[in-house]
C-alpha positions as CSV (number, residue, x, y, z in Angstrom):
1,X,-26.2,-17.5,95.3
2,X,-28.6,-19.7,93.4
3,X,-26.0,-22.5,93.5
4,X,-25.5,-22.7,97.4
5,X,-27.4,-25.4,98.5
6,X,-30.1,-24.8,101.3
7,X,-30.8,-20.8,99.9
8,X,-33.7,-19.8,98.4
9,X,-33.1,-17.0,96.1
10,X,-36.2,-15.1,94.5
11,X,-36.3,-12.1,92.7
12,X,-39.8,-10.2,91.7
13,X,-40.9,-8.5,88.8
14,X,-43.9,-6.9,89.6
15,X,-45.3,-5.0,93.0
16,X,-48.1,-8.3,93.6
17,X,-45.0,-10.7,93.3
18,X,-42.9,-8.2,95.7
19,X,-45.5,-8.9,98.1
20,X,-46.5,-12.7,97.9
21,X,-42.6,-13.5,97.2
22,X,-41.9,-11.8,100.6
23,X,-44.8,-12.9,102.5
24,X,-43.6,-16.0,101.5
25,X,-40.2,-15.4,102.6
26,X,-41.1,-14.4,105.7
27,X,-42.8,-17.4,106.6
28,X,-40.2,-20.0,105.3
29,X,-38.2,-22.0,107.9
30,X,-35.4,-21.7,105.3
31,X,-32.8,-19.0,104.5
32,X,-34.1,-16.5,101.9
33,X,-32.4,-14.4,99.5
34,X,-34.7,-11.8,98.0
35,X,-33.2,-9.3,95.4
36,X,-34.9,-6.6,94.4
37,X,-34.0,-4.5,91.3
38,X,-33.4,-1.0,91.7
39,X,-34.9,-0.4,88.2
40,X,-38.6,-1.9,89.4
41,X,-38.8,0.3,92.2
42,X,-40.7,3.2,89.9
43,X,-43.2,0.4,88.7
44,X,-47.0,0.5,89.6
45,X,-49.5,-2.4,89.7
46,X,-52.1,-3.9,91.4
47,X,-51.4,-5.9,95.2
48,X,-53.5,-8.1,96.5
49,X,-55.0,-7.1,99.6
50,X,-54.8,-9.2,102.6
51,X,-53.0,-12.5,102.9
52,X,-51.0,-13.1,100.1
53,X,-48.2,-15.5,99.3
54,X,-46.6,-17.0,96.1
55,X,-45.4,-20.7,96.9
56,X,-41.5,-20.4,95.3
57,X,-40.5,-22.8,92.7
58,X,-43.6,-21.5,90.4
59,X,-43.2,-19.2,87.1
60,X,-45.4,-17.5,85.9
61,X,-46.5,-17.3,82.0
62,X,-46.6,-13.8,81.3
63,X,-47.0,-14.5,77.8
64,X,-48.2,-17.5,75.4
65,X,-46.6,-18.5,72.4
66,X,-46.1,-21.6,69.9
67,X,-42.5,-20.5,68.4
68,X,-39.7,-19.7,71.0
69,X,-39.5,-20.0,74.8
70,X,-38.1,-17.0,76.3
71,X,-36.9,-17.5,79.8
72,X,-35.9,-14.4,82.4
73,X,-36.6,-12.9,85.8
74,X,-36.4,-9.4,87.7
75,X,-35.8,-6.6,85.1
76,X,-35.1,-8.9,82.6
77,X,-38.7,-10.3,82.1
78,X,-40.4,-6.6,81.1
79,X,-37.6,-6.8,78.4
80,X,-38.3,-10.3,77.2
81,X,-42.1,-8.6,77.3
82,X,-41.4,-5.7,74.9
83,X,-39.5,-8.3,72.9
84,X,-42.1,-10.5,72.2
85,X,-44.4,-7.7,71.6
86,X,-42.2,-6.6,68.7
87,X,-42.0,-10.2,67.7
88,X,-45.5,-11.0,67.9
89,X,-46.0,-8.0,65.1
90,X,-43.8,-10.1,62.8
91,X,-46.1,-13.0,63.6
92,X,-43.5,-14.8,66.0
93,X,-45.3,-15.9,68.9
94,X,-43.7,-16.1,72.5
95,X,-44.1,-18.3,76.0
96,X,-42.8,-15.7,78.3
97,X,-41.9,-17.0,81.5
98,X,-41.2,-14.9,84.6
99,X,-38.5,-17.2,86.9
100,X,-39.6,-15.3,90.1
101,X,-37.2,-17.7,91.9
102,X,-33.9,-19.2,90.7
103,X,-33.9,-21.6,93.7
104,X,-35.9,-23.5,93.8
105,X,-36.3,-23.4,90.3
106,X,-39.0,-24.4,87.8
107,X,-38.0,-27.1,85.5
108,X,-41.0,-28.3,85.0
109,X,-42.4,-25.1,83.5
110,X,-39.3,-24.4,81.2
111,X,-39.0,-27.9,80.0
112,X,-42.7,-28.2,79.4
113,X,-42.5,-24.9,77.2
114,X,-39.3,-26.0,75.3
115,X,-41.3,-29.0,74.3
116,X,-43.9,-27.2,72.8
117,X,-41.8,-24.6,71.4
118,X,-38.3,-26.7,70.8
119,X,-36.3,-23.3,71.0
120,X,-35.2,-21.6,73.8
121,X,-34.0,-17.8,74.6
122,X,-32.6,-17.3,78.4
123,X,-32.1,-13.8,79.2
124,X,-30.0,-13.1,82.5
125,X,-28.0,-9.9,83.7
126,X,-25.1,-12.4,84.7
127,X,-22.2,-13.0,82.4
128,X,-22.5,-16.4,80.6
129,X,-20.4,-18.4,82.3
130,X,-21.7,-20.4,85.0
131,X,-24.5,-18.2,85.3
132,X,-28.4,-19.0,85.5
133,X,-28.5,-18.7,81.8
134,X,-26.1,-21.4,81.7
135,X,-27.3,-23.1,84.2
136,X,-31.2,-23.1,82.2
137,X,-29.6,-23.6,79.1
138,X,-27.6,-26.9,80.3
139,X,-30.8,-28.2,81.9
140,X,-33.1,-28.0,78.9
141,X,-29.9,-29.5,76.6
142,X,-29.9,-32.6,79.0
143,X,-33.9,-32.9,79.4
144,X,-35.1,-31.7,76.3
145,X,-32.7,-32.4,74.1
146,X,-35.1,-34.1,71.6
147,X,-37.5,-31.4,71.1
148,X,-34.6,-28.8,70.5
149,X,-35.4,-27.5,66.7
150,X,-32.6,-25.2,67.4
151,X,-29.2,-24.6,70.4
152,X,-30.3,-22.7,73.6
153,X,-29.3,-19.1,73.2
154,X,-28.3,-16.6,76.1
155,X,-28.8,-13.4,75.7
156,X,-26.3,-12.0,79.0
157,X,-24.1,-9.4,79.6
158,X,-20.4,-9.9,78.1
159,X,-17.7,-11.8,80.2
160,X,-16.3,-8.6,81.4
161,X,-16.4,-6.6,84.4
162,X,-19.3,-4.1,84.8
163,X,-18.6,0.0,83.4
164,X,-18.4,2.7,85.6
165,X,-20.6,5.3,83.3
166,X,-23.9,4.7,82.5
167,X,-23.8,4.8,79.0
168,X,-21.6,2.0,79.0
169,X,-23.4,0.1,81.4
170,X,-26.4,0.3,79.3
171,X,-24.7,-1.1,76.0
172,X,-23.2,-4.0,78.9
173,X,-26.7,-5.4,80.0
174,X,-29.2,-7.4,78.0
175,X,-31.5,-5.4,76.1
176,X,-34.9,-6.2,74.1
177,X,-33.5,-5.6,70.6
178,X,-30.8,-8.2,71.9
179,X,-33.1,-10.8,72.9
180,X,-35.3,-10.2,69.7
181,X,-31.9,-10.6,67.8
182,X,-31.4,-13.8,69.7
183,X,-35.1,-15.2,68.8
184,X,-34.9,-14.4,65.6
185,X,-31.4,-16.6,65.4
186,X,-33.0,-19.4,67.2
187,X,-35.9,-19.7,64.3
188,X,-33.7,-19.5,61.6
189,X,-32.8,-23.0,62.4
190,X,-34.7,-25.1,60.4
């Protein structure tokens, strides 16, 4: 959906997001897509009370870091989370950012991490191909290119279609000891 022209396609990660993001939505003259993950619906957090919007087109750092960019939205951010936690006890330090919407999307943001960083991990529930992680990953090769240290990596689910049982459909998505498998290929480049 991210690719149709004229769509706006947001997806939240935390309960004060759910609420801005669709306040937000609400108010917009344009078409909105808003996808919530079934996963997020048991999370708790704080909303703010009143009027609340989020203006779309703005991630949010959810983590700061000097050695690899990690990029993801929805779900896929609390894993890039738990991820650089486990990084950040080997000393590997982490700019998480939180998408929030695919369309419009934030290049500045990503390309302004990738240039402090120069690697960059894109984490999406999609298969690779033509995908958001590819789509992220193409953007940051053509505008970034120079302060690359290392290739983008995608951490996705396999070019195949999606299991029936559960157990197989957790091995099929992105997890965190992926994307800390992922980071840890990205700094290996020297």
């Amino acid at each position: 959906m991210t690719a149709l022209p004229g769509l706006k396609v947001v997806l939240p990660t935390t309960p004060a997001d759910a609420k801005g993001l669709l306040t937000q939505a609400i108010r917009d003259d344009d078409p909105v897509l808003f996808f919530e993950h079934k996963a997020l619906y048991g999370v708790k957090g704080e909303v703010p009370d009143g009027d609340y919007t989020i203006p779309f087109g703005h991630a949010e750092l959810i983590r700061a870091g000097e050695h690899v960019t990690i990029v993801a939205c929805g779900l896929m951010t609390s894993f890039a989370a738990r991820a650089a936690d486990e990084l950040a006890q080997e000393g590997i330090g982490c700019d998480v950012l939180d998408l929030r919407t695919t369309s419009p999307l934030d290049e500045e943001a990503i390309l302004d991490s990738v240039e402090q960083t120069g690697r960059l991990v894109v984490v999406d529930e999609s298969p690779p191909r033509c995908s958001v992680a590819a789509d992220i990953s193409a953007l940051v090769a053509a505008k970034a290119f120079a302060s690359l240290k290392a290739p983008p990596a995608m951490v996705t689910a396999p070019h195949s279609p999606i299991p029936f049982a559960r157990e197989l459909e957790s091995a099929y998505l992105p997890s965190p000891a992926r994307i800390v498998e992922a980071a840890r290929k990205v700094l290996a480049y020297r």
